[in-house]
C-alpha positions as CSV (number, residue, x, y, z in Angstrom):
1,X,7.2,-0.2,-5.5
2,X,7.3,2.6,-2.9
3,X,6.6,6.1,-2.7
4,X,7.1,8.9,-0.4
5,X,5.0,11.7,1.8
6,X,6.1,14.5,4.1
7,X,5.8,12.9,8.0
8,X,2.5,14.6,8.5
9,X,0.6,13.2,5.7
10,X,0.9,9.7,7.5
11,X,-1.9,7.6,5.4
12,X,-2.7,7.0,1.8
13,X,-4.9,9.8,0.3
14,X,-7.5,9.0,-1.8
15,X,-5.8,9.4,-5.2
16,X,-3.2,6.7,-3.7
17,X,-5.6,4.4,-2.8
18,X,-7.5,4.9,-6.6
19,X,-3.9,4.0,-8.1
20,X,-3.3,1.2,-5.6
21,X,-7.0,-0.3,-7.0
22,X,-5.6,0.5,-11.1
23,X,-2.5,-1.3,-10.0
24,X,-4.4,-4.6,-8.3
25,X,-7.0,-4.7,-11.5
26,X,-4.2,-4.6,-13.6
27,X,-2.7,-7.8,-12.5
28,X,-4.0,-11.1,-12.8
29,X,-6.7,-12.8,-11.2
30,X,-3.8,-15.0,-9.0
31,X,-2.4,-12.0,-7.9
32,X,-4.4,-12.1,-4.3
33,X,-2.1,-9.5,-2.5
34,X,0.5,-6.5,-3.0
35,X,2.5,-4.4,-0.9
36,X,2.9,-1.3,-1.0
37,X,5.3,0.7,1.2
38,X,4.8,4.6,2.1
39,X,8.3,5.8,3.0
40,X,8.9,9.2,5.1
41,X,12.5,10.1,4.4
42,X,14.8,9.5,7.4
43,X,11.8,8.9,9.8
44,X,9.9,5.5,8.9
45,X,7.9,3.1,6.5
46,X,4.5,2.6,6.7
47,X,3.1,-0.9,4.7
48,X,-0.1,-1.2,2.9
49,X,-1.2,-4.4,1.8
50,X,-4.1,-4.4,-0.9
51,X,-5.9,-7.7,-0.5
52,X,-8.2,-8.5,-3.5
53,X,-11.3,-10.8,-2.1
54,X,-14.4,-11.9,-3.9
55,X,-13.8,-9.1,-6.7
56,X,-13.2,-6.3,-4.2
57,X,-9.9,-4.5,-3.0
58,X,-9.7,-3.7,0.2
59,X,-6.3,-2.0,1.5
60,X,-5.2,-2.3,5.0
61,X,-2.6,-0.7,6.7
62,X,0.1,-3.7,7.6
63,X,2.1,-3.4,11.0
64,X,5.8,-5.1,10.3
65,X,8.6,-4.8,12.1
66,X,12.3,-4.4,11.0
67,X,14.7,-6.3,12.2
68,X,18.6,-4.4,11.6
């Protein structure tokens, strides 16, 4: 699951980060960790990892780099 922002919008706003929470309470309790990937179209990716620890979420952005 990805979405997409305009290059100066570089970070999650809050209504992404209140879905991102829905979507981790949603799934079940082994579910520790998703991704989720904030593309900027024919610039770059940005990863967000939302880590769910001692029943709280806590979303980080994730530095990875691509290998072509």
């Amino acid at each position: 699951m990805f979405h997409t922002h305009l290059s100066r919008w570089e970070t999650l706003s809050n209504r992404d980060k209140e879905y991102i929470e829905c979507i981790m309470n949603a799934m079940p309790d082994q579910i520790e960790v998703l991704y989720f990937p904030l593309a900027f179209p024919k610039d770059k990716v940005k990863f967000f990892k939302a880590v769910r620890s001692n029943n709280k979420i806590c979303i980080l952005e994730e530095k990875i780099e691509i290998i072509c």
